[in-house]
VEXDRENSE-311308 format. One line per 3 residues: their letters; for each residue x, z, y of C-alpha. Coordinates in nm, 2 decimals. Each point is the difference from the previous one (the first is absolute). Layout:
BEGIN
A) X:Z:Y  ...
***
This chain:
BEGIN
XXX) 1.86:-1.87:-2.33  -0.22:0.13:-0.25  -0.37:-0.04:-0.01
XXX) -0.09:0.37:0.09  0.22:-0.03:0.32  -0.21:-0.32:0.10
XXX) -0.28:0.14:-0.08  0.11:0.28:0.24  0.10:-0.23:0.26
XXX) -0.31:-0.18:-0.02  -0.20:0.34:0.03  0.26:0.11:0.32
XXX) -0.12:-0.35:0.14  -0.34:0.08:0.01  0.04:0.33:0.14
XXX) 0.24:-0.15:0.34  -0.30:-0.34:0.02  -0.28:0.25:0.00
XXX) 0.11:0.30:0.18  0.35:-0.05:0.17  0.16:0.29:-0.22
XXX) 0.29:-0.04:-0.18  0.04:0.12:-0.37  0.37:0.00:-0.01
XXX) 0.22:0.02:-0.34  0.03:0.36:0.01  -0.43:0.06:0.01
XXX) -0.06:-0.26:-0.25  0.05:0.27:-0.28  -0.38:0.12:0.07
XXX) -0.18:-0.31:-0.03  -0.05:0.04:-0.34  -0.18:0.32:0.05
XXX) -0.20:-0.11:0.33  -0.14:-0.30:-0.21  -0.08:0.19:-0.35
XXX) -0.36:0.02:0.10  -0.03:-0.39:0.07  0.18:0.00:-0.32
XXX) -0.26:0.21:-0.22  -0.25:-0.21:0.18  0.05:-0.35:-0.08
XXX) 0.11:0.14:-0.37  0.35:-0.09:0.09  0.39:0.10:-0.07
XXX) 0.25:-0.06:0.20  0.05:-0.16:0.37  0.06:-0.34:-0.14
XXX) -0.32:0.00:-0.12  -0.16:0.08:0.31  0.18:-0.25:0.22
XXX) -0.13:-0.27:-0.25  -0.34:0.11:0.09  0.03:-0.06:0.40
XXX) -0.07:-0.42:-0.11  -0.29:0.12:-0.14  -0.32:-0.14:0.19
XXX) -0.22:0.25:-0.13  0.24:0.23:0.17  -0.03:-0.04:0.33
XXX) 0.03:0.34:0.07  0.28:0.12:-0.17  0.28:-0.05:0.27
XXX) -0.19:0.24:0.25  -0.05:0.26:-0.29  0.39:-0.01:-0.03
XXX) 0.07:0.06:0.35  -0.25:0.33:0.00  0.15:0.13:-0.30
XXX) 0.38:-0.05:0.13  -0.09:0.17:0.36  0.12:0.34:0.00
XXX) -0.26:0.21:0.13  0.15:0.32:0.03  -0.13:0.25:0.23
XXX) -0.11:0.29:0.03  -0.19:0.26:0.29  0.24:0.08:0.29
XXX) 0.27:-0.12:-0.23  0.37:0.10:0.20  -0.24:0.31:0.16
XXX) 0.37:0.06:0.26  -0.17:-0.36:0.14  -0.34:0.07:0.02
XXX) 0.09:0.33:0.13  0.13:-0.15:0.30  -0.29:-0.25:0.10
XXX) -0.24:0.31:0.17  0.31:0.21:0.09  0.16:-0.28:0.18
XXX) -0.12:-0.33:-0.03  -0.39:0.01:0.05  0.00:0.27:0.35
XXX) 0.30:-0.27:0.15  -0.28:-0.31:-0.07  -0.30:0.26:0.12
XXX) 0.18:-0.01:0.31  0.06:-0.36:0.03  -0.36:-0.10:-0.08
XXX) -0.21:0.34:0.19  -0.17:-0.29:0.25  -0.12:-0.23:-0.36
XXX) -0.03:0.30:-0.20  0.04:-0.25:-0.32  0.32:-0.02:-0.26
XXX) -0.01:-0.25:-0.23  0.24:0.02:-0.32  0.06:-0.22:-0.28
XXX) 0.19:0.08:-0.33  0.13:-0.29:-0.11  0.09:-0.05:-0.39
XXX) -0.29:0.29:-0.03  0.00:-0.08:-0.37  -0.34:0.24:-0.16
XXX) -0.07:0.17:0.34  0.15:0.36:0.00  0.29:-0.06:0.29
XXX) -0.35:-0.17:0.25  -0.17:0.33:-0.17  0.26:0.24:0.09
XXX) -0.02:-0.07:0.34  -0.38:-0.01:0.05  0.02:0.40:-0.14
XXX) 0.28:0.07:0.30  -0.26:-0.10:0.22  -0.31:0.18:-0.15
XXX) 0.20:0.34:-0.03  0.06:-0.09:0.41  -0.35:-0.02:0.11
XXX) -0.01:0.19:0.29  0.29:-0.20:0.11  -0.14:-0.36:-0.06
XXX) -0.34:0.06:0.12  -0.13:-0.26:0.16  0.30:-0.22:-0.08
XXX) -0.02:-0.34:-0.25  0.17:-0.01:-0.28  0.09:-0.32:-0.14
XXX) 0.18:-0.01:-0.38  0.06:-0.32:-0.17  0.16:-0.08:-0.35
XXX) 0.17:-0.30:-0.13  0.11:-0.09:-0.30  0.03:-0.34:-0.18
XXX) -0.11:0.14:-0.36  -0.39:0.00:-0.02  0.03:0.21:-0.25
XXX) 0.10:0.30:0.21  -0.22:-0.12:0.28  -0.28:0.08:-0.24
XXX) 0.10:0.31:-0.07  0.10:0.10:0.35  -0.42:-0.12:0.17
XXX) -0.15:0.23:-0.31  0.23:0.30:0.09  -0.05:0.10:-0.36
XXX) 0.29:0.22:-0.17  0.09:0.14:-0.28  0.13:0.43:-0.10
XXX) 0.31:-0.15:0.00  0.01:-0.21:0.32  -0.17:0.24:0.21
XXX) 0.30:0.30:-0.09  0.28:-0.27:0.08  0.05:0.16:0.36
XXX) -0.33:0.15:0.07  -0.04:0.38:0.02  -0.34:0.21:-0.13
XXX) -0.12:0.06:0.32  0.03:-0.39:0.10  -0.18:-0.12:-0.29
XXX) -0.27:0.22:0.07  -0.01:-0.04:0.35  0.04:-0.41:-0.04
XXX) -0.10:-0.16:-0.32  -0.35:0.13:-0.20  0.03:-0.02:-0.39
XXX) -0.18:-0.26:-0.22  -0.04:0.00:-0.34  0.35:-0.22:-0.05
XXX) 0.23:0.14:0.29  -0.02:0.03:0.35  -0.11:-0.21:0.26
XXX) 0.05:0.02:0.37  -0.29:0.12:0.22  -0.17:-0.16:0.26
XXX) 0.10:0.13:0.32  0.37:-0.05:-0.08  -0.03:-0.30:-0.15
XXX) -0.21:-0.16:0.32  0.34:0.00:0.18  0.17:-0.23:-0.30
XXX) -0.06:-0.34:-0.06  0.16:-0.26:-0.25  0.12:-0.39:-0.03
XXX) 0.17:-0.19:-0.23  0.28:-0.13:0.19  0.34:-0.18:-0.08
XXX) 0.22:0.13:0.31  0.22:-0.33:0.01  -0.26:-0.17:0.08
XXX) -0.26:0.14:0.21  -0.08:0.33:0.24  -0.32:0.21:-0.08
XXX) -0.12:-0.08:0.35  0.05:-0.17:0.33  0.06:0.37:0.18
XXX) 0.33:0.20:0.00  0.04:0.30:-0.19  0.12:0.33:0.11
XXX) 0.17:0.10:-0.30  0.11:-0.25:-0.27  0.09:0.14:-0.37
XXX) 0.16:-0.17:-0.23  0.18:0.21:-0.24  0.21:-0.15:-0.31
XXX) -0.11:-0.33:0.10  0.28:-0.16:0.12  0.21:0.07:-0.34
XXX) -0.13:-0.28:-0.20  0.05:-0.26:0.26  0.34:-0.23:0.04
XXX) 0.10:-0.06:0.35  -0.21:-0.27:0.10  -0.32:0.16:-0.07
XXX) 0.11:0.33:0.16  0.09:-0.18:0.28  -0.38:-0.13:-0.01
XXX) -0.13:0.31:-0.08  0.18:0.19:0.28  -0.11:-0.30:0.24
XXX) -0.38:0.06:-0.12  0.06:0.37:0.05  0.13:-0.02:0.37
XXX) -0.30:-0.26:0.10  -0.22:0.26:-0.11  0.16:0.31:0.18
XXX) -0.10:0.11:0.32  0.25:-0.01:0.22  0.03:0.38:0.03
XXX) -0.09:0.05:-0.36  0.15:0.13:-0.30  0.14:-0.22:-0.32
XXX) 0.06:0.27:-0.28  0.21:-0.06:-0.32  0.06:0.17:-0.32
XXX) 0.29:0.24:-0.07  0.26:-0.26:-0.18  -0.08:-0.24:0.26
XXX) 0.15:-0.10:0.34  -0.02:-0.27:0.26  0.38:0.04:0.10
XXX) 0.20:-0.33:-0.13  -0.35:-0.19:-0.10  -0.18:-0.04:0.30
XXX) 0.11:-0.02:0.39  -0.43:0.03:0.10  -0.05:0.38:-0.05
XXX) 0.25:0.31:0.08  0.04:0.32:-0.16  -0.26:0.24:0.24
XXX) 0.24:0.34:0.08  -0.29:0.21:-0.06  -0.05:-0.03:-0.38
XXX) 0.18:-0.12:-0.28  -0.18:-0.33:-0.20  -0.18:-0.08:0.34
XXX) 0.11:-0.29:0.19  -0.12:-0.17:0.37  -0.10:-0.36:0.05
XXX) 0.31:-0.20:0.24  -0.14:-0.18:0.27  -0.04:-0.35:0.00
XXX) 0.27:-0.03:0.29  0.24:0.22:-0.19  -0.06:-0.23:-0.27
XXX) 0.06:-0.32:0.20  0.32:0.17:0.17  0.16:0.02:-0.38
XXX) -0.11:-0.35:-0.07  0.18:-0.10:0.28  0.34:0.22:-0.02
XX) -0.03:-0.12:-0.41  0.04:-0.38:0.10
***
């Protein structure tokens, strides 16, 4: 094996200790270019290099920087719109109807990366007003990179970020201009809050959400930790609630503790706990 692929192993280590994703053989091709800034930085090559520094006492900090600049934080507002679409045709008047007595939905996006998909959702609900009067809205983001949890609490973005999914009208109507981009305004943001947050290991809260997202999360994770991270996801579900996933994903052959919904594709509904105990049993 030569050093470089060591190196790369060494790096692909890191990222499963401190995260739970998996940077298989066929991703390792871009750590190169997510690590060039570190790289610049410390005056530095090539990846050998860099791994020699992690014995380094006077830096402490370099494994966490690492892990940041690996995490793919792609995202963008409403980003797959045919999904978003569906949450107040569909999926937001079916949980109105369950919860008209509380006349509270709480949501979390997990994996919210810099805050647009939390974002996205708060607007739904601020174009709705009439309809949510009087209503609590609850929003929560997770993410285990700090760095996009920083990002996401300033609800500062730039020309370019805000015209990734966002019409004229909505930037007007939802984000005022600054002198560097666009941040959100108040009144939508108030519904919106954020976290950093690794999902294997702990929930947001000791409540159950009415609608869980977490899109394009599930990708980077081997078997076990989806397994875990499906397991966090159903504790956290309301019984009656909503698990959505992204487009490429599916629970179908990974997971026996959600079922597809049959009223919209990439939504899924939590299994009992006796349905669950039933399968254990016919398993063994």
């Amino acid at each position: 094996m030569e050093v470089s692929s060591v190196s790369q192993q060494i790096i692909a280590d890191l990222l499963a200790e401190h995260t739970g994703q998996q940077l298989t053989e066929s991703r390792r091709w871009r750590i190169d270019t997510a690590l060039s800034g570190l790289f610049r930085d410390r005056g530095i090559d090539n990846l050998d290099q860099l791994v020699c520094l992690l014995d380094r006492p006077d830096e402490a900090g370099l494994a966490q920087e690492i892990v940041e600049a690996l995490l793919n934080n792609e995202t963008y507002f409403f980003r797959d719109k045919p999904t978003f679409d569906q949450l107040p045709a569909d999926v937001l008047p079916r949980l109105a109807k369950r919860r008209e007595q509380l006349r509270k939905l709480s949501i979390w996006c997990a994996g919210c990366s810099t805050g647009q998909e939390a974002y996205s959702i708060a607007m739904q609900f601020a174009d709705q007003l009439k309809h949510w009067d009087g209503w609590t809205i609850d929003i929560v983001g997770t993410d285990i990179s700090s760095k996009a949890i920083s990002v996401a609490q300033t609800g500062n973005y730039s020309q370019f970020e805000v015209q990734r999914g966002l019409g004229v009208a909505q930037m007007l109507n939802h984000f005022q201009e600054q002198p560097a981009g666009w941040k959100i305004n108040a009144e939508t943001a108030s519904r919106v809050r954020f976290k950093r947050q690794n999902l294997l290991n702990e929930l947001p809260g000791p409540w159950k959400f009415d609608l869980i997202l977490c899109r394009n999360v599930m990708l980077y994770f081997d078997p076990a930790n989806r397994d875990t991270a499906f397991s966090q996801l159903h504790r956290g579900l309301a019984h009656d609630g909503y698990l959505m996933l992204g487009a490429g994903e599916t629970v179908v052959s990974q997971t026996n503790m959600f079922a597809p919904s049959p009223y919209r594709a990439s939504l899924y509904e939590p299994v009992s706990p006796s349905e669950l105990k039933q399968d254990l049993a016919m398993a063994v």
